[in-house]
C-alpha positions as CSV (number, residue, x, y, z in Angstrom):
1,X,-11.2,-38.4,-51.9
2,X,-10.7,-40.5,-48.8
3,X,-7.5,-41.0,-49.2
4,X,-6.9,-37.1,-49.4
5,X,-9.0,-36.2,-45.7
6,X,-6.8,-38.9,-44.5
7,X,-4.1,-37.8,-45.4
8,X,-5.0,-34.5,-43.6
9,X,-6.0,-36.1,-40.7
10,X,-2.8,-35.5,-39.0
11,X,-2.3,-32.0,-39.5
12,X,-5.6,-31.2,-38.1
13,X,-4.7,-33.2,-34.6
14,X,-1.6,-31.6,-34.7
15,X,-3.5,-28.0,-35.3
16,X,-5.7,-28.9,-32.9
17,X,-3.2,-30.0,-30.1
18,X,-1.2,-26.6,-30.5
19,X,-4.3,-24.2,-30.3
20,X,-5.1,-25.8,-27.1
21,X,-3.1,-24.2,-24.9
22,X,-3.8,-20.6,-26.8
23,X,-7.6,-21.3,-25.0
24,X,-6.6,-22.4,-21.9
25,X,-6.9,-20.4,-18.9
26,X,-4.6,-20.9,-15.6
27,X,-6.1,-20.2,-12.6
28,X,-5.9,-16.4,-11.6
29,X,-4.8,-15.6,-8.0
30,X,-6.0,-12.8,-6.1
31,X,-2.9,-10.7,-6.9
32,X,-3.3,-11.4,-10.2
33,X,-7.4,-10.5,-10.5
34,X,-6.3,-7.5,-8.4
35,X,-3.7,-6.3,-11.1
36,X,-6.2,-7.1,-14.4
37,X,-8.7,-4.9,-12.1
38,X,-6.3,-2.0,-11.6
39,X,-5.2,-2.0,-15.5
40,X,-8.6,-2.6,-17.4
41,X,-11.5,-1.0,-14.7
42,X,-12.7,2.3,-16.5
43,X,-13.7,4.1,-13.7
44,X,-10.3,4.1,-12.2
45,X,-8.7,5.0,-15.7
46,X,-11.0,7.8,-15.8
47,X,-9.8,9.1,-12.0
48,X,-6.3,9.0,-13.4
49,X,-7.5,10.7,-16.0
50,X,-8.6,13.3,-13.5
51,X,-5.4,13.2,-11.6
52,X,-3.4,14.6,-14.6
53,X,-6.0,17.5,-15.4
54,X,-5.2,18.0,-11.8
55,X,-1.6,18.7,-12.7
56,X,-2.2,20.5,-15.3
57,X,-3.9,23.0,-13.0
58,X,-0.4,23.1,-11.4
59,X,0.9,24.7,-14.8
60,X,-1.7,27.1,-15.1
61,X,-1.7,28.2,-11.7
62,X,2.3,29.2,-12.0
63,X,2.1,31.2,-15.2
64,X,3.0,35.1,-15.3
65,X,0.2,37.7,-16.3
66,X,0.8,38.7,-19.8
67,X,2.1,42.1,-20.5
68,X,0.0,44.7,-22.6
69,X,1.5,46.2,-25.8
70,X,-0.7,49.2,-26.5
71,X,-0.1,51.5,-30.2
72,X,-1.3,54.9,-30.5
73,X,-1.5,57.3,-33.4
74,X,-3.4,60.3,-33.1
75,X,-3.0,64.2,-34.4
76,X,-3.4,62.6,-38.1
77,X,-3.7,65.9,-40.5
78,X,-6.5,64.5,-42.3
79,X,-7.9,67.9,-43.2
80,X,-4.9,70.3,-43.1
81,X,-3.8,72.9,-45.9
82,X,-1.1,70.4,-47.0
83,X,-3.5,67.0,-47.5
84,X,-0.2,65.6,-49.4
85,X,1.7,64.9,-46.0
86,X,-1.3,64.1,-43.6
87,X,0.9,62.1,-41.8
88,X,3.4,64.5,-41.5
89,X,2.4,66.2,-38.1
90,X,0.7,63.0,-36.3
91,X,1.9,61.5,-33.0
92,X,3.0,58.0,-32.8
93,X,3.4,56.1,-29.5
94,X,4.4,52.6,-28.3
95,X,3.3,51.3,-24.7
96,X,4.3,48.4,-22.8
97,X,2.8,47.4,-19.5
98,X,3.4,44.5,-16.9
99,X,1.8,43.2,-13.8
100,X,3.9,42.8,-11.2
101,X,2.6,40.2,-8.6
102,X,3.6,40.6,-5.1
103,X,3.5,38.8,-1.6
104,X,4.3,35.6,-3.6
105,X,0.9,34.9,-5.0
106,X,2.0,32.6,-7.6
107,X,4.3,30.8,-5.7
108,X,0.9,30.0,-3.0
109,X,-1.3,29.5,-6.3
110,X,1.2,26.5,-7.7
111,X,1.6,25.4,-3.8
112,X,-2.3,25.3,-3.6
113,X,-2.5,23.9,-7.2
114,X,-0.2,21.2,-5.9
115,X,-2.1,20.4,-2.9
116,X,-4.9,20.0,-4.6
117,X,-2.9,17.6,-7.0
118,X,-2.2,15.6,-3.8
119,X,-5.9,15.7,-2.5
120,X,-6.7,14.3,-5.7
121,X,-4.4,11.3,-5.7
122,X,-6.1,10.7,-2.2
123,X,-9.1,10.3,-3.3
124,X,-8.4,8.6,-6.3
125,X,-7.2,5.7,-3.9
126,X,-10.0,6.2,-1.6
127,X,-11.9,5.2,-4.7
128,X,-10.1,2.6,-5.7
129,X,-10.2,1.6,-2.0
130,X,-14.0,0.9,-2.3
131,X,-13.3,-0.4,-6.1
132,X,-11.3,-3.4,-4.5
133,X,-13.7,-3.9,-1.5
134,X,-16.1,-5.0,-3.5
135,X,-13.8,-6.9,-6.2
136,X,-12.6,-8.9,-3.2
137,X,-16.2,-9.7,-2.4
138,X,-16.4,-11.4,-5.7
139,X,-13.2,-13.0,-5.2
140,X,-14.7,-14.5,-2.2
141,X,-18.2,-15.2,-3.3
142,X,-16.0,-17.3,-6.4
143,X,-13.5,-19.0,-4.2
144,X,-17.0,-20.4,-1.6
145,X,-19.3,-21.3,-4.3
146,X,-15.9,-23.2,-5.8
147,X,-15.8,-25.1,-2.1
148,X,-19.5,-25.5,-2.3
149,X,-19.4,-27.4,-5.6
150,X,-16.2,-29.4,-4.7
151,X,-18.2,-30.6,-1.1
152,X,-21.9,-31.4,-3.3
153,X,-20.0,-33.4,-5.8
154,X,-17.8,-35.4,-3.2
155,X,-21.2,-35.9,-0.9
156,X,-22.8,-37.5,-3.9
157,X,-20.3,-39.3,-5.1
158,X,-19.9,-40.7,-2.0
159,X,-23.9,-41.6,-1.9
160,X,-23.8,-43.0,-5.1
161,X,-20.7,-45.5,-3.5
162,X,-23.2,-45.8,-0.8
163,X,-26.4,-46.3,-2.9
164,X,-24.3,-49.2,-5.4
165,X,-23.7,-51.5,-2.0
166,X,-27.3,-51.2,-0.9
167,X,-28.4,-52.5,-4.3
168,X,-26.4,-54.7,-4.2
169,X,-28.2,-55.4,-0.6
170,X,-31.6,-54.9,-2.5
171,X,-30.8,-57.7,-5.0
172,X,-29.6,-59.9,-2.2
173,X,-32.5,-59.6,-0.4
174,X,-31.1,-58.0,2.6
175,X,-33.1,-54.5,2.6
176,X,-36.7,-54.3,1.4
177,X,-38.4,-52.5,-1.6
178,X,-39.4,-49.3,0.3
179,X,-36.0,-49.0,1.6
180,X,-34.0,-48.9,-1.8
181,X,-36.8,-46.0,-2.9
182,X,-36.0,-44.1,-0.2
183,X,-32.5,-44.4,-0.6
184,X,-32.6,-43.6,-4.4
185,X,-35.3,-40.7,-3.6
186,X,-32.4,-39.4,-1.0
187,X,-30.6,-39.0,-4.3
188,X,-32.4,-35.9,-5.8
189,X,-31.4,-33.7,-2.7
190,X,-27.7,-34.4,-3.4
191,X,-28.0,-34.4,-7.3
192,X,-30.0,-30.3,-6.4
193,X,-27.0,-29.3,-4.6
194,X,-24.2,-30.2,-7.5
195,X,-26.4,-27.8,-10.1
196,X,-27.7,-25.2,-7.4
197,X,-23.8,-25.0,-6.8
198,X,-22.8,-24.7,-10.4
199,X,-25.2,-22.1,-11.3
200,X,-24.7,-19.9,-7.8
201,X,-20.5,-20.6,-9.1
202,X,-21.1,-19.3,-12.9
203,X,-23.1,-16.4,-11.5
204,X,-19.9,-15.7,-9.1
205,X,-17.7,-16.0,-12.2
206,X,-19.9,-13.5,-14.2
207,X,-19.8,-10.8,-11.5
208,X,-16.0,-10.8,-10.6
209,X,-15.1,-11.2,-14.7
210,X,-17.1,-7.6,-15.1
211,X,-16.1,-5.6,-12.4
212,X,-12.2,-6.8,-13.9
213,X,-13.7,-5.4,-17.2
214,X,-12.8,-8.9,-19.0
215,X,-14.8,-10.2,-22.1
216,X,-13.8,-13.8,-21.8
217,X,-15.9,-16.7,-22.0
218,X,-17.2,-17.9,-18.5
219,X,-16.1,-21.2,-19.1
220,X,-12.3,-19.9,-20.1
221,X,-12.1,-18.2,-16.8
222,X,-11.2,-19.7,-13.6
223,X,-9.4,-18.7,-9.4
224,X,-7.6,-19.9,-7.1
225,X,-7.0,-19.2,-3.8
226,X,-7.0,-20.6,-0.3
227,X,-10.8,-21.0,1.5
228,X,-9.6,-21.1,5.1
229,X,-9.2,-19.4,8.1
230,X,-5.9,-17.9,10.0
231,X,-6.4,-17.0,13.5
232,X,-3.4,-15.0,14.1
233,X,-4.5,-11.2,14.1
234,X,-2.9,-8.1,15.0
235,X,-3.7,-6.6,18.0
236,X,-6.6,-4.0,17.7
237,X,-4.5,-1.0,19.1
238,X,-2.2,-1.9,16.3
239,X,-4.7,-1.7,13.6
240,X,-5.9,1.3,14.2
241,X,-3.0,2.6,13.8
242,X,-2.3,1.3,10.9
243,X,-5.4,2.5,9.6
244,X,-4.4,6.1,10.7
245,X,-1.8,5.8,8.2
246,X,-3.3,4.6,5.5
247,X,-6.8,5.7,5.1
248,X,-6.9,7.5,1.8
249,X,-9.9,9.4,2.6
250,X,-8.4,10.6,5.7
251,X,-5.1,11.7,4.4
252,X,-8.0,13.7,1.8
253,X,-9.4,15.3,5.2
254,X,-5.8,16.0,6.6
255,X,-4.5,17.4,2.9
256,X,-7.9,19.6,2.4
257,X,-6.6,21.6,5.8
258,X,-3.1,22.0,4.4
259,X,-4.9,23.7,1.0
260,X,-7.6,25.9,3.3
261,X,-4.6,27.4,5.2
262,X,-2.6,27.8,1.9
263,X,-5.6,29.0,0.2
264,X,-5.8,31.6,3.1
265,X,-2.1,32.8,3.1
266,X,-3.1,33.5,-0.9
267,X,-6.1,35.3,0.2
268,X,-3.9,37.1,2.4
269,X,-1.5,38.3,-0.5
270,X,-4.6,39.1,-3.1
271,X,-5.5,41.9,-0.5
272,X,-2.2,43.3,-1.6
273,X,-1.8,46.4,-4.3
274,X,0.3,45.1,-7.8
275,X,1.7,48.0,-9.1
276,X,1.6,48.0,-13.4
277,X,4.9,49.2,-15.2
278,X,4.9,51.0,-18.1
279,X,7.6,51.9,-20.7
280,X,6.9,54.0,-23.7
281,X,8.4,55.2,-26.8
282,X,7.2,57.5,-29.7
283,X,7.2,60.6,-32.1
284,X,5.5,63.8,-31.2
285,X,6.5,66.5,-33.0
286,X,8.4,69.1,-32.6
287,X,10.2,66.0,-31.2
288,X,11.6,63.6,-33.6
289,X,11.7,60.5,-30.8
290,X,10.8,60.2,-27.2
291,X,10.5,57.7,-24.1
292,X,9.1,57.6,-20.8
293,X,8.4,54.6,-17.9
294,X,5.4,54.9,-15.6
295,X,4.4,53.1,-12.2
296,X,0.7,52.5,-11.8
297,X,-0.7,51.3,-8.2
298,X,-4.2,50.8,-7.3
299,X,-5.2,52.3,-4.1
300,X,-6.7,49.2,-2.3
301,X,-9.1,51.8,0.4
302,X,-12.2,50.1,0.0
303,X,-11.6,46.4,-1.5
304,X,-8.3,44.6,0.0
305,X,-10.0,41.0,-0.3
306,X,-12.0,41.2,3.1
307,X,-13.9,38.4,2.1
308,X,-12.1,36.1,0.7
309,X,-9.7,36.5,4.0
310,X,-12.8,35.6,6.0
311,X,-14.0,33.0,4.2
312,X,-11.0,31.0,3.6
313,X,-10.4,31.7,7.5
314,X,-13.8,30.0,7.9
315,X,-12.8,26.9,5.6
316,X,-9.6,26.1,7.6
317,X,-12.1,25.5,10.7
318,X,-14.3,23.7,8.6
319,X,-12.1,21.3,7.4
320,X,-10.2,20.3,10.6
321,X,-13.7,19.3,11.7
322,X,-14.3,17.1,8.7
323,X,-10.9,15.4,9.4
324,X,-11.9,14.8,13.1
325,X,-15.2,13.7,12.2
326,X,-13.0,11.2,9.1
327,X,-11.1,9.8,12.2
328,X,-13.7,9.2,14.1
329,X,-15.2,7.3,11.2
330,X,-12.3,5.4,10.4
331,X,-12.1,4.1,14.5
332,X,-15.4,2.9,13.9
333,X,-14.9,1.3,11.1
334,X,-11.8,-1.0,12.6
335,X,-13.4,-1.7,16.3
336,X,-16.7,-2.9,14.1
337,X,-14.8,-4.9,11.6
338,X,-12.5,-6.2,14.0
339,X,-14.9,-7.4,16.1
340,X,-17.1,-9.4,13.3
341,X,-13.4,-11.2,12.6
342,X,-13.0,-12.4,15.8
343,X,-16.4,-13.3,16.6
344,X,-16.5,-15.5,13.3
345,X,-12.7,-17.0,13.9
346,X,-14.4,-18.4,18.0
347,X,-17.4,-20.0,15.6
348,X,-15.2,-21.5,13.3
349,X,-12.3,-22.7,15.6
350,X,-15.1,-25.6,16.8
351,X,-15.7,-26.9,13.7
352,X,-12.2,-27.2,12.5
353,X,-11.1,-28.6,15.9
354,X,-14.0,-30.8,16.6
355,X,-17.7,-30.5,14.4
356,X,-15.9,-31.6,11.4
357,X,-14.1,-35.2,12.6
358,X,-17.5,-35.9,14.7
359,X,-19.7,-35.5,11.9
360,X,-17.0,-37.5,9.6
361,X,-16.9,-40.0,12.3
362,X,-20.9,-40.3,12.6
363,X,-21.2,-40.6,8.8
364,X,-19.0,-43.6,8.4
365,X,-19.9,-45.4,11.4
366,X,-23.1,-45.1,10.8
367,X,-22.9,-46.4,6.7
368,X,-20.9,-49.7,8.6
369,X,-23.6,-50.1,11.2
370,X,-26.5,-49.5,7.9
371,X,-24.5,-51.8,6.1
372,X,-24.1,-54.5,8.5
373,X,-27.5,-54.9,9.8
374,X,-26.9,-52.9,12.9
375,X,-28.7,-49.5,12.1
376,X,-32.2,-48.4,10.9
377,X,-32.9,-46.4,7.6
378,X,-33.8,-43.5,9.4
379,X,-30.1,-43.3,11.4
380,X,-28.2,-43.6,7.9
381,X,-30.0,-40.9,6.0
382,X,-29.8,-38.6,9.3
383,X,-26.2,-39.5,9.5
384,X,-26.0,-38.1,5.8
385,X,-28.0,-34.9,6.3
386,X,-25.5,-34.0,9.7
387,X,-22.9,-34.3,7.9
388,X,-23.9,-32.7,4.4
389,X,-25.0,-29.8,6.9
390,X,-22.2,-29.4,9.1
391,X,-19.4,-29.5,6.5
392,X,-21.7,-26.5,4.5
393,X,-22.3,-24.6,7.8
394,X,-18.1,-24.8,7.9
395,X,-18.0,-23.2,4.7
396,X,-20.3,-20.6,5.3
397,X,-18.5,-19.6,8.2
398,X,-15.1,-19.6,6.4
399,X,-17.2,-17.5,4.2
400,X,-18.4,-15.0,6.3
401,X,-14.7,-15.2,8.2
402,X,-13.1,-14.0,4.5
403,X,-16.0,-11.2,4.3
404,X,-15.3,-9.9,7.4
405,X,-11.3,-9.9,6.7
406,X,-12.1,-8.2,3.4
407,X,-14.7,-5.6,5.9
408,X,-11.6,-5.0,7.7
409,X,-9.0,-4.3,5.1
410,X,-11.8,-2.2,3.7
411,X,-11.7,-0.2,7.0
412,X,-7.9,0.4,7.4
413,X,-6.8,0.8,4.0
414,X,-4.7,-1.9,3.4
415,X,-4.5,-5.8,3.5
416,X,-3.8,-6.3,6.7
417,X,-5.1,-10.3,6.5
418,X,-4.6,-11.4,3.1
């Protein structure tokens, strides 16, 4: 029996080290994230969904009014002194009737129909506009609590390096008793801030993985991405333009105007008479077979669509003021988002340029001086704690710098800082 489970010893290693790679998980970039979100989210499938009812409104819109078959028999010599040939005598017609539309009122319904295709496609990005706002904002959340953990397991590796020379001091004799406790109760903080990390990452992961709809295992799923800051932004003259362009919602506003005046050329032609045409055949004796056309038109004296002529009048005011009350929203949106960006970039350019090194600097100089005799217990763990802070105040602020770059994007539309 042994001999057999060895012998299938290699085939499950072998197993084994070819269904590894089925389970692992690259890292997903942004683009990538972005692309799973756009194929698998729900609610967008389900405005696509409404884009193509949309169209199909299109189709409906353009089709003809039906024509009307009418049959009449009548004069049926039910009663009569010959009740062999009841039939013999009665009158027998076939009518056909047809609608005729004028002033182009299905060519404005399909051209409204269409514009309201187009609205819908708007808004449809608008929504997925504020979709990917928020997806980035888990992206972002991910990519700092993955920089938090990286900087809590470097600091305590480094005071655990630390912490093995001092007992080595300890056992020497160099530092006393009180000391080494202090140094080992110094522990706990960094220890805290490797599982505080971990936890705050998982949560991260958990959030982004459901707004992408995925069911994978936390564990299986993993970013990447860069956590830093660019200082090179577009002019603010040239964002807002930019964000003129492509704000979804106000290409909506500007489209919704296009459809009220459409809407109001159509309202326009329904005030118009359609005239009916009629062609009929038949028996009626003494004639054997007859025919005859007819031209109804309805006499519009009281009801020509006054209104719907008003009303739609009304709506093209109405929306023109939506769209300049949409621009002025979409201004306020860059100047406010622009302005967080650029206040965060003058924080963080310090840190980068100077807070960083000093507080590098500070850290080893003062675990030499410690070391060596030439420092107190009090300036090494303070040296610790400047650093531990500084470098997570750094990331914080590259934090807040990639929120408020995702705040702006979010206000013109498109990724104007990736």
């Amino acid at each position: 029996m042994y001999r057999r489970i060895w012998r299938m010893c290699p085939g499950i290693l072998l197993a084994g080290y070819l269904a590894g790679p089925v389970f692992a998980q690259q890292p997903l970039t942004w683009q990538q994230v972005r692309g799973r979100f756009q194929a698998n989210n729900p609610t967008l499938k389900a405005a696509r969904l409404g884009i193509d009812e949309s169209r199909q409104d299109e189709v409906t819109a353009y089709l003809r009014p039906n024509p009307t078959a009418t049959a009449i028999t009548d004069e049926l010599g039910l009663f009569t002194p010959n009740p062999y040939r009841p039939l013999s005598n009665g009158i027998y017609a076939l009518s056909v009737d047809y609608l005729h539309e004028r002033e182009h009122k299905r060519e404005l319904r399909l051209q409204s129909a269409r514009e309201g295709t187009a609205i819908a496609t708007s808004q449809r990005g608008d929504l997925e506009r504020n979709l990917v706002y928020n997806l980035r904002t888990a992206f972002v959340q991910t990519l700092q609590a993955k920089a938090v953990l990286q900087l809590a397991k470097e600091s305590l590796a480094f005071y655990d390096k630390e912490l093995g020379i001092n007992r080595q001091r300890f056992q020497a004799g160099d530092i006393a008793r009180i000391d080494m406790n202090r140094l080992e109760l110094q522990r706990a903080q960094f220890q805290s801030d490797v599982i505080n990390a971990q936890v705050n990452l998982r949560t991260a992961k958990i959030q982004l993985l459901q707004l992408m709809n995925e069911k994978m295992p936390v564990d299986q799923f993993d970013i990447s991405g860069s956590f830093d800051f660019d200082g090179n932004i577009g002019s603010l003259e040239q964002i807002r333009n930019t964000a003129l362009d492509a704000r979804p919602d106000l290409r909506a506003a500007v489209q919704s105007i296009e459809q009220a005046r459409t809407n109001h050329e159509l309202a326009v032609a329904n005030g118009s008479a359609d005239p009916t045409f009629g062609a009929d055949v038949g028996r009626q004796p003494p004639l054997n077979f007859y025919a005859g056309v007819s031209v109804s038109i309805p006499l519009r004296i009281f009801d020509r669509n006054q209104g719907e002529k008003a009303r739609t009048q009304i709506e093209i005011g109405r929306t023109e003021r939506l769209r300049d009350a949409t621009e002025t929203a979409v201004l306020s949106d860059v100047d406010s988002a622009y302005a967080t960006v650029m206040s965060t970039v003058e924080l963080l350019k310090p840190y980068k340029d100077q807070y960083l090194r000093q507080a590098t600097d500070v850290r080893e100089t003062m675990s030499f001086s410690y070391t060596s005799g030439g420092a107190s217990l009090l300036d090494f763990l303070d040296a610790q704690n400047q650093y531990r802070t500084t470098q997570l105040t750094y990331l914080n602020l590259i934090g807040s710098y990639l929120s408020a770059a995702n705040q702006l994007n979010f206000a013109v539309g498109r990724e104007v800082i990736q």
